[in-house]
C-alpha positions in Angstrom: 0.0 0.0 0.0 1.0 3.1 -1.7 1.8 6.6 1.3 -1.3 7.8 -1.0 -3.6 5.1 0.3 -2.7 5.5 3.6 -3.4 9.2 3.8 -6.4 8.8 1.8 -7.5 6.1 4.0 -6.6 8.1 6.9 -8.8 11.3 6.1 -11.5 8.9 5.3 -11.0 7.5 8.7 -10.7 10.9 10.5 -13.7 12.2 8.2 -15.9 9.3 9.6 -15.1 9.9 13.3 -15.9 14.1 12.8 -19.2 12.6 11.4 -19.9 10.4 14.0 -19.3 13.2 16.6 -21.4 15.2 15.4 -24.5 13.2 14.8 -23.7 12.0 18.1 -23.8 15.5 19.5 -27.1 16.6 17.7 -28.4 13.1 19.0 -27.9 13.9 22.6 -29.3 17.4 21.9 -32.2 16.0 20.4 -32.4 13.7 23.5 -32.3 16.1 25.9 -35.1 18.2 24.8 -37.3 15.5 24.5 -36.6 14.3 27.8 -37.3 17.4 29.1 -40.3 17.9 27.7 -41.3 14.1 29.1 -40.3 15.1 32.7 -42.4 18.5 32.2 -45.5 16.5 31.1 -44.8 14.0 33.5 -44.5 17.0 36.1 -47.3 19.0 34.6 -49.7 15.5 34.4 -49.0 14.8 38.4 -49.6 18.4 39.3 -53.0 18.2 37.5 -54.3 14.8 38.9 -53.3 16.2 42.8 -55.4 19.4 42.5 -57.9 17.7 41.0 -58.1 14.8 43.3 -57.7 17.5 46.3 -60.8 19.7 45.1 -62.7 16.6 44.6 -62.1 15.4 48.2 -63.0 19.3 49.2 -66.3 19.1 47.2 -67.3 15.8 48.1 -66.6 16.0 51.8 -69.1 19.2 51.6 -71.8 17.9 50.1 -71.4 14.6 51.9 -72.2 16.5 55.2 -75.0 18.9 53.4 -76.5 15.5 52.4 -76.6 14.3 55.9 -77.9 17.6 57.4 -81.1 17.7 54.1 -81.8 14.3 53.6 -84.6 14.2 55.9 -85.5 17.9 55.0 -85.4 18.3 50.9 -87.7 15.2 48.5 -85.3 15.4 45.5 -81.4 16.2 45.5 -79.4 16.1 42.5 -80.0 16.6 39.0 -82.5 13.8 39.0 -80.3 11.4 37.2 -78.8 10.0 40.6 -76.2 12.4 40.4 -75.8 14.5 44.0 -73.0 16.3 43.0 -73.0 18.5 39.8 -69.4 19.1 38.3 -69.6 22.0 35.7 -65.4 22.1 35.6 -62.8 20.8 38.1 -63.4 23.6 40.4 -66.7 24.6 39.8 -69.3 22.1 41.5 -73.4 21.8 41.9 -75.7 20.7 44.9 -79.7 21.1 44.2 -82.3 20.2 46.5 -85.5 20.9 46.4 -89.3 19.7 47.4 -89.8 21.5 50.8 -91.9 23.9 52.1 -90.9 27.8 51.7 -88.4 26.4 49.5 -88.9 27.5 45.8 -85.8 26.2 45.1 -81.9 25.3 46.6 -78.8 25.8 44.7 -75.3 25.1 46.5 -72.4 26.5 44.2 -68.9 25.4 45.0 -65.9 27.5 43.6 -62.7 25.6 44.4 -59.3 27.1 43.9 -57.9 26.1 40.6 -55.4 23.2 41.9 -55.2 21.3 38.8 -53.4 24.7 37.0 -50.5 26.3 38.2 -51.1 29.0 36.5 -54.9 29.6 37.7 -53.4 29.0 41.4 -50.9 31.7 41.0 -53.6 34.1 39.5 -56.1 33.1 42.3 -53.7 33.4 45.4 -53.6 36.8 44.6 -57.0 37.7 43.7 -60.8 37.3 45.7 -60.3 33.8 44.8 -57.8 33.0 47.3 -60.3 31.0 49.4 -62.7 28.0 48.7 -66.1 29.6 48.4 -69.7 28.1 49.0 -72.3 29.7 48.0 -75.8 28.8 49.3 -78.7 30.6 47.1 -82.6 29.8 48.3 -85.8 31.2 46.5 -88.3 31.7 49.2 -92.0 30.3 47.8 -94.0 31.8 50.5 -96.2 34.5 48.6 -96.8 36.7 51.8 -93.0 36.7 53.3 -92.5 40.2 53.9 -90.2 41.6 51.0 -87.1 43.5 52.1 -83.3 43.8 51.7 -80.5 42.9 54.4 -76.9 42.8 54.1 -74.5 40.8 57.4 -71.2 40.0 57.7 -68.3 41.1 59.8 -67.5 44.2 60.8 -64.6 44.8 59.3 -65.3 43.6 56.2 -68.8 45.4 55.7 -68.2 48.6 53.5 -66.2 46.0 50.9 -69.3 43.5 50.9 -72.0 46.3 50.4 -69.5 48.1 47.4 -71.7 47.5 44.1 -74.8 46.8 45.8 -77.4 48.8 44.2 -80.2 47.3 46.4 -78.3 47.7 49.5 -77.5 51.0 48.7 -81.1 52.2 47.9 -82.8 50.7 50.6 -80.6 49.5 53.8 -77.6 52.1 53.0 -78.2 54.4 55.6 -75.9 52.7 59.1 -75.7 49.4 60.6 -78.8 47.8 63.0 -77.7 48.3 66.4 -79.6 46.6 68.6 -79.4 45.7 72.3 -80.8 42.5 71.3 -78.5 41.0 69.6 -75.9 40.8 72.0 -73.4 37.5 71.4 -73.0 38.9 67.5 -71.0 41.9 68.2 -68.8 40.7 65.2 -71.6 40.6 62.7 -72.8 44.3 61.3 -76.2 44.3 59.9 -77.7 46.5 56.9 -81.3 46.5 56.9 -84.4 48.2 56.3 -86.3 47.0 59.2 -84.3 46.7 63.1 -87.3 44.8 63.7 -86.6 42.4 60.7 -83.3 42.3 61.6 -84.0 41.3 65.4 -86.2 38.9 64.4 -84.2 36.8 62.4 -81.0 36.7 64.8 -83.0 37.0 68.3 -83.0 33.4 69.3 -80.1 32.1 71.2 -79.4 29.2 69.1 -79.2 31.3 65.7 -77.0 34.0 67.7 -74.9 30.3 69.1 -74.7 29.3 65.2 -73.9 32.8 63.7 -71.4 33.6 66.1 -69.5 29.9 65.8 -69.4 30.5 61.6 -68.1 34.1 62.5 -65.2 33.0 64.8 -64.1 30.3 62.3 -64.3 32.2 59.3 -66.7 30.4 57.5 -69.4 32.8 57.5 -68.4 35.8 54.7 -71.5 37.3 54.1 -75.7 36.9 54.5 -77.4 38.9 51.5 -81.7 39.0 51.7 -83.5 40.6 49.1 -86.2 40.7 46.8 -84.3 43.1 44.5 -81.4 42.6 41.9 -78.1 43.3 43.1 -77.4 45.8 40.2 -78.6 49.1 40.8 -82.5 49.2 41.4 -83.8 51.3 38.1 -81.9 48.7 36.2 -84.1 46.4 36.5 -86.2 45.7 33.9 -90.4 46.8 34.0 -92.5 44.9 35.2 -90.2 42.4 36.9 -91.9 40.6 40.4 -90.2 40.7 43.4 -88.6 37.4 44.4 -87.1 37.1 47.9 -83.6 35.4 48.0 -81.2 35.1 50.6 -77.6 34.2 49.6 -75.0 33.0 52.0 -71.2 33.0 51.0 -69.1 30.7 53.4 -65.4 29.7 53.3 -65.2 26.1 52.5 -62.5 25.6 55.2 -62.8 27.2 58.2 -60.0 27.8 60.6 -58.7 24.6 62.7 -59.4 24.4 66.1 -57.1 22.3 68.4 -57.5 18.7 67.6 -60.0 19.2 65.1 -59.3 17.3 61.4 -60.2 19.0 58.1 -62.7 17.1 58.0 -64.0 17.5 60.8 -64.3 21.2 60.2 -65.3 21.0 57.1 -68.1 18.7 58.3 -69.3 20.6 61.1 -69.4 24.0 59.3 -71.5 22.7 56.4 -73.8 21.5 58.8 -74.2 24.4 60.7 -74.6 26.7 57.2 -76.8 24.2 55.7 -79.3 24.3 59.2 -79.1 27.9 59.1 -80.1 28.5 55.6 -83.5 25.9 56.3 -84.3 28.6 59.6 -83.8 31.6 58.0 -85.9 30.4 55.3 -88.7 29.5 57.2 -88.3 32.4 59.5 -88.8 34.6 57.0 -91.5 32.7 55.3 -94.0 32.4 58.6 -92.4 36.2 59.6 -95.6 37.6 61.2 -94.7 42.1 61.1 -96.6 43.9 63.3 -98.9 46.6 61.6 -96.5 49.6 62.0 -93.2 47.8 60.2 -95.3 46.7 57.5 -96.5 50.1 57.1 -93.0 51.5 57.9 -91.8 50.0 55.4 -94.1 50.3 52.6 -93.6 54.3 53.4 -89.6 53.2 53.1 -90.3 52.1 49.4 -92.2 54.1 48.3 -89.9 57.4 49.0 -87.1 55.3 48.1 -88.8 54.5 44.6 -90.2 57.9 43.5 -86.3 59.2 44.2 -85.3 57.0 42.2 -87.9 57.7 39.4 -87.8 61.8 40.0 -83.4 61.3 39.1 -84.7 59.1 36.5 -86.7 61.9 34.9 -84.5 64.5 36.0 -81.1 62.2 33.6 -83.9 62.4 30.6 -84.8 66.0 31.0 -80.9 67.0 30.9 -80.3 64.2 27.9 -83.0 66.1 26.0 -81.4 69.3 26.9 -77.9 68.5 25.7 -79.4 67.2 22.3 -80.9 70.8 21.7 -77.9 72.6 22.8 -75.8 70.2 20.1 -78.2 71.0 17.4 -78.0 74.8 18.1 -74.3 74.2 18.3 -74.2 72.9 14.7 -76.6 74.9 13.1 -74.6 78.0 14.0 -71.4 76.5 13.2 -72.9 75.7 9.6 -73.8 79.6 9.3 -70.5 80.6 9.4 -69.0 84.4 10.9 -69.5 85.2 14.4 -72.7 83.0 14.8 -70.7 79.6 16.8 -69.3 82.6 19.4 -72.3 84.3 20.3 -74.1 80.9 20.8 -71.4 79.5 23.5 -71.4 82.9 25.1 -75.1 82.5 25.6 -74.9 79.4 26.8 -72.2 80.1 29.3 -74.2 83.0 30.7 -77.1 80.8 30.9 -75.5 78.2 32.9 -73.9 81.2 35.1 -77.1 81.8 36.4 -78.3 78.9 37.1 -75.7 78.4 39.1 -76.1 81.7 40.8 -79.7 80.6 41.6 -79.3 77.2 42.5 -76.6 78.4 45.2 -79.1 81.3 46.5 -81.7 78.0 47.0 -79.4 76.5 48.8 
């Protein structure tokens, strides 16, 4: 063999091992991004099935104890097909029951953190969805319940929970109920149209016992009553009938007490919610005014109502107004000259004096 062969066989040699280095090296590469992407799937795959399996042990463990506190009190739970618990997503669940008196209807909504998506639990640690919520929403049937609007929930969180209120605003906006009566609730502030109303529904010991108990676990966040939409009161639509609701948000877990399980908390404050929202139901249902509250507040609405209708009429009048002053505005701007300034002057003067007079009534 020829020095030529050699050296030619030699680059060829070298040539091959270059090759084979580098197709090794884009090999591992290739390698390592897939296997990253396994362990990231693998990661994201157990992350998922741990917050789901933890908000489905939350939810069921709810409405396991709301079962045992309604079975003897509701006909039908469910969605009729066997199902007690109603999952819309995993942290969005259902509980209906229905088929009692007073009761129109019964719908238990269940907002879980989003566990499943690291992202969503980021987003609601630092939002209003930081806690488990349950939200307990009852139509009252009874025909001659008295029809009024309430607002409860702790102290210190009251001017947040009545913020956007309409109803609340319009017709139990004007202080908290103080009452003697209520003594054992000194956490809970109360905005209501009637004291009376207000006495009536937390005067007996046990409901103070239960209230109070919610309250110093934080389960209870807030008791909203009222036969009125939430959105401001002339938006709703003509002709609409007033339906009494009462709406109860509670923390899913409350706070631990010494020895106490989860569970066991979990348990005790669903029962506790779920008897309260059957009394207050049928308090108010079988709520028997005396003459002068009825009457008190009837006079209540009805100012409350033709204020509302008088700066109803007062936004159309001005609407009207400033849809004459535009079409003076543009007629004299299409005449041309002088005509647009002399306008404006006019109607600055004009609005001088009113102002002049509306301070002298004043």
């Amino acid at each position: 063999m020829t020095d030529a062969q050699v050296s030619e066989q030699s680059s060829a040699a070298g040539g091959m091992l270059a090759f084979d280095s580098a197709t090794i090296a884009t090999y591992l590469q290739t390698f390592h991004i897939e296997l990253l992407l396994i362990l990231f799937l693998a990661a994201y795959g157990a992350f998922y099935l741990r917050g789901n399996s933890r908000n489905q042990h939350l939810a069921h463990t709810y409405a396991k104890a709301l079962f045992s506190s309604f079975k003897n009190q509701f006909a039908y739970f469910g969605d009729g097909k066997g199902h007690l618990l109603i999952q819309d997503s995993p942290s969005q669940y259902w509980f209906y029951a229905s088929g009692r008196v007073h009761f129109e209807s019964l719908a238990v909504g269940i907002q879980l953190k989003r566990r499943m998506d690291i992202v969503g639990l980021l987003t609601d640690e630092v939002t209003a969805a930081s806690h488990d919520r349950v939200v307990f929403t009852a139509q009252v049937s009874a025909e001659a319940a008295p029809k009024f609007v309430l607002l409860a929930g702790h102290t210190k969180r009251l001017a947040a929970l009545s913020q956007d209120r309409g109803d609340v605003a319009s017709f139990a906006g004007r202080g908290p109920v103080n009452s003697r009566k209520l003594a054992g609730l000194e956490d809970l502030a109360i905005l209501c149209e009637s004291t009376a109303i207000a006495e009536a529904l937390f005067e007996p010991a046990g409901v103070i016992d239960a209230v109070a108990g919610l309250l110093r676990d934080g389960a209870l966040v807030s008791l909203h009553i009222s036969d009125q939409p939430s959105v401001a009161f002339d938006a709703m639509p003509k002709g609409t009938p007033p339906r009494l609701q009462v709406t109860m948000v509670m923390n899913l877990i409350p706070e631990l007490r010494a020895g106490q399980s989860e569970a066991e908390a979990i348990t005790k404050a669903a029962t506790t919610a779920g008897e309260l929202a059957i009394y207050l139901v049928d308090r108010i249902a079988t709520m028997d005014l005396p003459a002068n509250v009825v009457s008190q507040l009837a006079k209540k609405r009805t100012a409350v109502t033709d204020g509302l209708l008088h700066k109803e009429r007062q936004e159309q009048s001005q609407a009207r107004r400033q849809e004459r002053i535009d079409a003076q505005l543009e007629q004299a701007k299409s005449q041309g000259g002088d005509a647009l300034e002399k306008l404006e002057n006019k109607l600055k003067k004009k609005e001088q004096k009113k102002m002049v007079k509306n301070l002298k009534v004043r």
